[in-house]
MMTF fields as JSON, N, C-alpha, C and O atoms, coordinates in Angstrom:
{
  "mmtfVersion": "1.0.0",
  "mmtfProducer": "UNKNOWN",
  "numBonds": 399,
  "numAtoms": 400,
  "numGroups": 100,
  "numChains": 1,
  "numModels": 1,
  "chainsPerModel": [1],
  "groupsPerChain": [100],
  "chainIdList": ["A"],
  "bondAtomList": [4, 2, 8, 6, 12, 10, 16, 14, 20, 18, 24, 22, 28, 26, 32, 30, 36, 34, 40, 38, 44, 42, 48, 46, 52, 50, 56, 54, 60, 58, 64, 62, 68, 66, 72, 70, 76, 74, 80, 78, 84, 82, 88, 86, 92, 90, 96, 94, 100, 98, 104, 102, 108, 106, 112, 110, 116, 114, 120, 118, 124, 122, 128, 126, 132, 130, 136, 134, 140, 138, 144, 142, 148, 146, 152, 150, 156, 154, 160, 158, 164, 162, 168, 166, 172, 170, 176, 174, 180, 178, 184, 182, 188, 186, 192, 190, 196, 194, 200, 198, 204, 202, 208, 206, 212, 210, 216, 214, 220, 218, 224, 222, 228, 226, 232, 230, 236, 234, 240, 238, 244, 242, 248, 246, 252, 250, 256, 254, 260, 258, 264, 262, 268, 266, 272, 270, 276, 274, 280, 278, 284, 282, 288, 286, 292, 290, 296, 294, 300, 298, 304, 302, 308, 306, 312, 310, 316, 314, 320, 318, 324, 322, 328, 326, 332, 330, 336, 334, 340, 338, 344, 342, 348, 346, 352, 350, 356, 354, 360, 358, 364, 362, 368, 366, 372, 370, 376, 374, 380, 378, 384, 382, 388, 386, 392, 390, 396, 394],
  "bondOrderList": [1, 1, 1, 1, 1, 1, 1, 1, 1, 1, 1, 1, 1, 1, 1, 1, 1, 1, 1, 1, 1, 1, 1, 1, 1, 1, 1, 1, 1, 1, 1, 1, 1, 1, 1, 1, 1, 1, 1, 1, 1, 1, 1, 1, 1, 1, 1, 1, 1, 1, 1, 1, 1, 1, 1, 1, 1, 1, 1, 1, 1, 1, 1, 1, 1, 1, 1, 1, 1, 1, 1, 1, 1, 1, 1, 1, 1, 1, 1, 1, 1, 1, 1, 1, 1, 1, 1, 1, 1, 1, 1, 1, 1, 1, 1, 1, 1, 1, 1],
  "groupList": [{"groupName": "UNK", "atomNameList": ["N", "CA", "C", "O"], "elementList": ["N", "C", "C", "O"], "formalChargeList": [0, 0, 0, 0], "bondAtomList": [1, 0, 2, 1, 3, 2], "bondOrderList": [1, 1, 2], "singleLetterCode": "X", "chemCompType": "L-PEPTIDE LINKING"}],
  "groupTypeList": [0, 0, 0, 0, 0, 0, 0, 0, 0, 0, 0, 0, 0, 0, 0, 0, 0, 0, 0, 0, 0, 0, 0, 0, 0, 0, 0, 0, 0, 0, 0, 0, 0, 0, 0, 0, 0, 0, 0, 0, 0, 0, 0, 0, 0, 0, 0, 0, 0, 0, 0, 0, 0, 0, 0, 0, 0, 0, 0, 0, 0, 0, 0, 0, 0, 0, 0, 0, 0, 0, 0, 0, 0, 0, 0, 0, 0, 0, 0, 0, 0, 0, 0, 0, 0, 0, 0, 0, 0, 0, 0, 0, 0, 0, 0, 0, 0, 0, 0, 0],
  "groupIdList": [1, 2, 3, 4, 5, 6, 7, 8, 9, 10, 11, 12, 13, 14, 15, 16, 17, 18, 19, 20, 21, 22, 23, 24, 25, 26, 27, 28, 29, 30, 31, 32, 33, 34, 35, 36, 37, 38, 39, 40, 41, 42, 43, 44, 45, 46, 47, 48, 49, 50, 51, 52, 53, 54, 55, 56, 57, 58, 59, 60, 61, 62, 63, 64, 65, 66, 67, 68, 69, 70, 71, 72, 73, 74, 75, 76, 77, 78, 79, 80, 81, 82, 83, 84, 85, 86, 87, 88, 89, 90, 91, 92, 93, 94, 95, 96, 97, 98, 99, 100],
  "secStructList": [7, 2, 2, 2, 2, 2, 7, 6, 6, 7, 2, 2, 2, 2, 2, 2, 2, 2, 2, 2, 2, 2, 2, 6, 6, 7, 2, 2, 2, 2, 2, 2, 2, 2, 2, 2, 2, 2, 2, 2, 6, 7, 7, 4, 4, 4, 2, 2, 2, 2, 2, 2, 2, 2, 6, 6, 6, 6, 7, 1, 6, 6, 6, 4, 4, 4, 6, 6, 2, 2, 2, 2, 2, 7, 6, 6, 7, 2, 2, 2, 2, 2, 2, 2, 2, 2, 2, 2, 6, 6, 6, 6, 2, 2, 2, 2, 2, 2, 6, 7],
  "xCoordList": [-27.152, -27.545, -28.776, -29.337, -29.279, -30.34, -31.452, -32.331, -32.037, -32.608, -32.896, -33.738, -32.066, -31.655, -32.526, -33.476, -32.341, -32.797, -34.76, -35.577, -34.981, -36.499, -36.965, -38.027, -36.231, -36.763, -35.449, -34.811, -35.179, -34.247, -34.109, -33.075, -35.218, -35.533, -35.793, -36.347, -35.086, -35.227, -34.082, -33.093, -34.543, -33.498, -32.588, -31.388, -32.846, -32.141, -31.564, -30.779, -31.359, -30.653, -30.107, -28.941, -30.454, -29.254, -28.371, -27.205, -28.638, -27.458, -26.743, -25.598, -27.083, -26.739, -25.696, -24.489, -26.42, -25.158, -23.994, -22.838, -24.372, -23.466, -22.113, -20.946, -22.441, -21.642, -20.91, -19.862, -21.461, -20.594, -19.417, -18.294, -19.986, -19.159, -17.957, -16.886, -18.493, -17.254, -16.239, -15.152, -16.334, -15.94, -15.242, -14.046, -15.586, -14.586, -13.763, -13.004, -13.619, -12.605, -13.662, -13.137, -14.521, -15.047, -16.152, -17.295, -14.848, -15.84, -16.58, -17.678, -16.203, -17.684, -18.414, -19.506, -18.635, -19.703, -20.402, -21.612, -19.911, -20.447, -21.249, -22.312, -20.841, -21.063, -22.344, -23.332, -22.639, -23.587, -25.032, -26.083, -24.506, -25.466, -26.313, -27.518, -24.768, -25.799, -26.055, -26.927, -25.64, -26.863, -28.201, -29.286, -28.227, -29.712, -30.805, -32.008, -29.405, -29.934, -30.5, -31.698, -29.904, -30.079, -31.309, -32.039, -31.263, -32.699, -34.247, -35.143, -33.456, -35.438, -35.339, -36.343, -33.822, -34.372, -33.192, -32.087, -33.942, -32.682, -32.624, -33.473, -31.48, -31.574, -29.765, -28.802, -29.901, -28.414, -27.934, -27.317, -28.107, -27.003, -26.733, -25.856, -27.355, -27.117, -26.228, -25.205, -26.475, -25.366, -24.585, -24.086, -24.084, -22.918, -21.957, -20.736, -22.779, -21.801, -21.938, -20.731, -22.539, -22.005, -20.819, -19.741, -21.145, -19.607, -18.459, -17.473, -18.581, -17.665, -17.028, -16.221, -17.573, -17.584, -16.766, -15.855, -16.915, -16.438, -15.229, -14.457, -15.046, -13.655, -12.833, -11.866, -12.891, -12.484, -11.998, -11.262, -12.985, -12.508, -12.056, -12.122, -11.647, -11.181, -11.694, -11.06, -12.828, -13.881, -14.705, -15.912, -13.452, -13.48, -14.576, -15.504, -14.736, -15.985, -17.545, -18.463, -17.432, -18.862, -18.84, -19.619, -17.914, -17.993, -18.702, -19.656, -17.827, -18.356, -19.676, -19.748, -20.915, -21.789, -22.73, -23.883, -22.061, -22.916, -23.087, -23.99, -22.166, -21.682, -22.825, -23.718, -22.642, -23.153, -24.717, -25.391, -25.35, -26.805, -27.375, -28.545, -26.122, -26.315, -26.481, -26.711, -26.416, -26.225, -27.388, -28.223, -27.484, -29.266, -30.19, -31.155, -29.836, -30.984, -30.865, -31.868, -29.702, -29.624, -28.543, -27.408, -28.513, -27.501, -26.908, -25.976, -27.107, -26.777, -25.592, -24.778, -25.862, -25.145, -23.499, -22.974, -22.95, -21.569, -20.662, -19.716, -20.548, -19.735, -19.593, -18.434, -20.593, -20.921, -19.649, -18.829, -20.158, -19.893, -17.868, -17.139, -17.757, -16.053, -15.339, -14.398, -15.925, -15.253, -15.616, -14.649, -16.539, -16.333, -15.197, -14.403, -14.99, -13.984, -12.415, -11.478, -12.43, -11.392, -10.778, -9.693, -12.021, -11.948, -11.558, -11.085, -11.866, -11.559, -9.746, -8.924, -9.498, -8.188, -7.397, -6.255, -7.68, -7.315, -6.875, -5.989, -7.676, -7.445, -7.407, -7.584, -7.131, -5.916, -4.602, -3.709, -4.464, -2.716, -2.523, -1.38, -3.318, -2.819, -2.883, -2.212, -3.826, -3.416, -1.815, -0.978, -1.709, -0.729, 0.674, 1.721, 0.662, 1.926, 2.212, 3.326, 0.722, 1.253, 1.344, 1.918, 1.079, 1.294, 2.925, 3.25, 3.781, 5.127, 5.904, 7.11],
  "yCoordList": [64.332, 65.43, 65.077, 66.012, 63.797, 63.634, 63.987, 63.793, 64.644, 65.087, 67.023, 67.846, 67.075, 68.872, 67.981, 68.638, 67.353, 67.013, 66.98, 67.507, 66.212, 66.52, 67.671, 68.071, 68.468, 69.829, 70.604, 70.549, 71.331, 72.036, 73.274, 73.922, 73.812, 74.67, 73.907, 74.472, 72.263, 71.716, 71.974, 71.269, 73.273, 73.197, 71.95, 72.224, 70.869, 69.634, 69.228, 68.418, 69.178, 68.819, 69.796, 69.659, 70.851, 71.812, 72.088, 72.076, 72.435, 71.707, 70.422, 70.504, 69.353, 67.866, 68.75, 68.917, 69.206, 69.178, 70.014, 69.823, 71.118, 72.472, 71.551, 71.715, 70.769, 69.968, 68.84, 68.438, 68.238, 67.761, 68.213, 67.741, 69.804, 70.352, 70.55, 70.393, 71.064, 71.56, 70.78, 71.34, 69.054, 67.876, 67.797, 67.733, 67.766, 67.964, 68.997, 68.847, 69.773, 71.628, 71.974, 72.284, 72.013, 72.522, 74.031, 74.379, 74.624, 75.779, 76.773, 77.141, 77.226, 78.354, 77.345, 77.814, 76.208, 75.477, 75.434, 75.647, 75.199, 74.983, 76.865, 77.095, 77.439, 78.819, 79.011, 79.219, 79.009, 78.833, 78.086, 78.485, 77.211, 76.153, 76.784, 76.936, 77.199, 77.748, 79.009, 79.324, 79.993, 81.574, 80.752, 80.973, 80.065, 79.443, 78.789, 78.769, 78.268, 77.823, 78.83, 78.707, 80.065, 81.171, 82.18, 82.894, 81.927, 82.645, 82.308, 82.866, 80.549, 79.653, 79.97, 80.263, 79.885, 79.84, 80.372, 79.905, 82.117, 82.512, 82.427, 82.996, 81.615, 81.575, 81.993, 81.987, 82.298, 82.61, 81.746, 82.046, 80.136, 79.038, 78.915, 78.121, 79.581, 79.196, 80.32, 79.982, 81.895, 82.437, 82.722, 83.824, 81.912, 81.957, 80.973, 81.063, 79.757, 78.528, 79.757, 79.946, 80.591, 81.198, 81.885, 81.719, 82.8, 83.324, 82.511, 82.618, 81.379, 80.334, 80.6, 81.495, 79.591, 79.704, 80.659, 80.176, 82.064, 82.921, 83.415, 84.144, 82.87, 83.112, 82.255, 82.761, 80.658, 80.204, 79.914, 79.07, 81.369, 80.992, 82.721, 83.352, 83.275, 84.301, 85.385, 85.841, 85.803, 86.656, 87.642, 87.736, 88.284, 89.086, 89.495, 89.018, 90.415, 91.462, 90.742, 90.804, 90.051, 89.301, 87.815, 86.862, 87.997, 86.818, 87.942, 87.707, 89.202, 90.402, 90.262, 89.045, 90.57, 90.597, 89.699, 89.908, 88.564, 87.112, 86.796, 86.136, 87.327, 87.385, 88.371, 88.098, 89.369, 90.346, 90.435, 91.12, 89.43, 89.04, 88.191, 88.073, 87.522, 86.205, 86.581, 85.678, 88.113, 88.252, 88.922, 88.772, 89.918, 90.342, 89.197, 89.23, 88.188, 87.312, 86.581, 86.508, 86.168, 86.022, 86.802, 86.452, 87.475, 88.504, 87.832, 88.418, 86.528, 85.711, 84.692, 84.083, 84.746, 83.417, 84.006, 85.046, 82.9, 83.121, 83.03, 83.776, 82.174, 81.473, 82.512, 82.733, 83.282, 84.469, 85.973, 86.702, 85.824, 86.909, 86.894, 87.644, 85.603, 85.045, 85.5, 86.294, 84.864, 85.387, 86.681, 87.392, 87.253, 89.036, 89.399, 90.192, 89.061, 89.557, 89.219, 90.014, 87.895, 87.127, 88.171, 88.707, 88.515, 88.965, 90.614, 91.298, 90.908, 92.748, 92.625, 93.225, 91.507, 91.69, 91.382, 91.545, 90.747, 90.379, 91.381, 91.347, 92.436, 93.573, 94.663, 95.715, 94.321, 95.625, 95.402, 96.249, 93.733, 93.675, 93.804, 94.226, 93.576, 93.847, 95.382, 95.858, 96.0, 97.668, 98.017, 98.771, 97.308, 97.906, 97.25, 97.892, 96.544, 95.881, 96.896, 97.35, 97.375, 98.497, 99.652, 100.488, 100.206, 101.395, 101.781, 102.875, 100.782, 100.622, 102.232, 102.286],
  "zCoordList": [-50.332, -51.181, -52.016, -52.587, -52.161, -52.533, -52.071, -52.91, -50.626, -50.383, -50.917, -50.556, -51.615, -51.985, -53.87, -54.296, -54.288, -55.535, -55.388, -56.142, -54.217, -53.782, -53.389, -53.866, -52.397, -52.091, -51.766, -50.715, -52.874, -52.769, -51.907, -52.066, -50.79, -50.015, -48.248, -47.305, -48.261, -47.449, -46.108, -45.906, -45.204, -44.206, -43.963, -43.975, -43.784, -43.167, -44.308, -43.814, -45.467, -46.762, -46.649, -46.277, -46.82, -47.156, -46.257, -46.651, -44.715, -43.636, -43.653, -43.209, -44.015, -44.232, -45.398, -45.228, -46.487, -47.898, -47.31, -47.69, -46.205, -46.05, -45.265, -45.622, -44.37, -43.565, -44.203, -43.697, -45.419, -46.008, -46.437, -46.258, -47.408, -47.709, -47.525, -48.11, -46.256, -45.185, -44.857, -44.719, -44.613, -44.334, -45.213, -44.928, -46.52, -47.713, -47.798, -48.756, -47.339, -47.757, -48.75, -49.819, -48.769, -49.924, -49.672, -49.965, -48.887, -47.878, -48.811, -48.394, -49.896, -50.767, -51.002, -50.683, -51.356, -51.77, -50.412, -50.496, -49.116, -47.665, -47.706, -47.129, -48.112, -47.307, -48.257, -47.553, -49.59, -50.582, -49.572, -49.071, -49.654, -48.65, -47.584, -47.379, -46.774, -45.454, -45.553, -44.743, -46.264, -46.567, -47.373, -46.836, -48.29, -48.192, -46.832, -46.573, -46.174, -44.352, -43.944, -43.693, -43.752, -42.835, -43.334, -42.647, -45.165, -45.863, -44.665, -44.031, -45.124, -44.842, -43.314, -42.665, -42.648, -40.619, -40.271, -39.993, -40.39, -39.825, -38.366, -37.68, -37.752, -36.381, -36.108, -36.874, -34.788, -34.248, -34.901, -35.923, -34.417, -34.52, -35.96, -36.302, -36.834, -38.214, -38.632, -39.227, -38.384, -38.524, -37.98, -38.204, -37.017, -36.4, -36.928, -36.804, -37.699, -38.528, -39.878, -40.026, -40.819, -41.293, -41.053, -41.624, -40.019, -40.102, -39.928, -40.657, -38.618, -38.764, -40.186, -40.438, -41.142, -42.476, -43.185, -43.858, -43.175, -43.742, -43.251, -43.873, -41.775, -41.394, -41.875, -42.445, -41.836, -42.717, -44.096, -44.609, -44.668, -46.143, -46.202, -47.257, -45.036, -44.689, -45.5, -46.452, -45.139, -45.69, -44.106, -43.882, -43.189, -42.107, -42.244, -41.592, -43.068, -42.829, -42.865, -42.047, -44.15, -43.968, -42.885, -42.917, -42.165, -41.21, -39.904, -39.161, -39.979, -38.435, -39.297, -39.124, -40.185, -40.326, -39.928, -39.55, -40.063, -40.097, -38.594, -38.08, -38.065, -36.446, -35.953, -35.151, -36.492, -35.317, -35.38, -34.611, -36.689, -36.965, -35.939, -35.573, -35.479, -34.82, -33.602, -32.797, -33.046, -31.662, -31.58, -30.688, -32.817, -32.595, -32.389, -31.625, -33.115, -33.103, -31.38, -30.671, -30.984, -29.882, -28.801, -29.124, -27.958, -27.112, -26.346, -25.795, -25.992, -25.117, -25.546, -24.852, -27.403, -28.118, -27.841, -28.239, -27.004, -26.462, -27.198, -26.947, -28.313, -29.42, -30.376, -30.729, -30.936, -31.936, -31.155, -31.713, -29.47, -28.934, -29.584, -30.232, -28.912, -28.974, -30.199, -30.194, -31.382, -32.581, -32.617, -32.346, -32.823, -32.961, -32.099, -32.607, -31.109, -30.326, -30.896, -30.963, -31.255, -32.511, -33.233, -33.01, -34.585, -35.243, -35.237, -36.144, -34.13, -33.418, -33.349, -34.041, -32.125, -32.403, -32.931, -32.502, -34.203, -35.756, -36.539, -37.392, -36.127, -36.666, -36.456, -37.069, -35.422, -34.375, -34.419, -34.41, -34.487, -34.576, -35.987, -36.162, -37.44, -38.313, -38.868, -39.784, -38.103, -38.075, -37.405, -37.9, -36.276, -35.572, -36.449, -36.365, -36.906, -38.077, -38.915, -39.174, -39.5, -40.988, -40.129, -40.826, -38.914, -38.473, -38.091, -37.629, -38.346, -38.503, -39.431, -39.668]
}
């Protein structure tokens, strides 16, 4: 994290810090991290470890966002495609529970 003290707008520090994070449980501090990642380069692979991220700290909707950025940016990114699909029938079976 000493590299975030020299340039605090440094893609590779701030991925280095986001992954620590994460390593620790320390997933909003990880997710902080990488929407600064995704500001400086937004690329698929970065918001797709966002949404990762937000599913984890179980934040559905802005994880389908972070997801479905990731597919504009790339249509091809397979991993992005998977969880949206995850996340669809996540919440179809918890519709179909309360439709009881």
């Amino acid at each position: 994290m000493k590299g975030l003290k020299r340039d605090p707008k440094s893609y590779d520090a701030l991925s280095g810090a986001a992954l620590v994070l994460l390593a620790k449980k320390r997933v909003p501090e990880a997710i902080a991290k990488v929407q600064s990642v995704v500001e400086i380069s937004p690329t698929s692979a970065n918001a797709t470890l966002l949404g990762k991220l937000y599913i984890e700290n179980k934040q559905a909707s802005l994880a389908e966002t972070a997801l479905q950025k990731a597919r504009e940016l790339d249509a091809k990114n397979a991993d992005a495609t998977y969880l949206l699909y995850q996340l669809k029938l996540a919440r179809e079976r918890k519709t179909r529970r309360t439709d009881w």
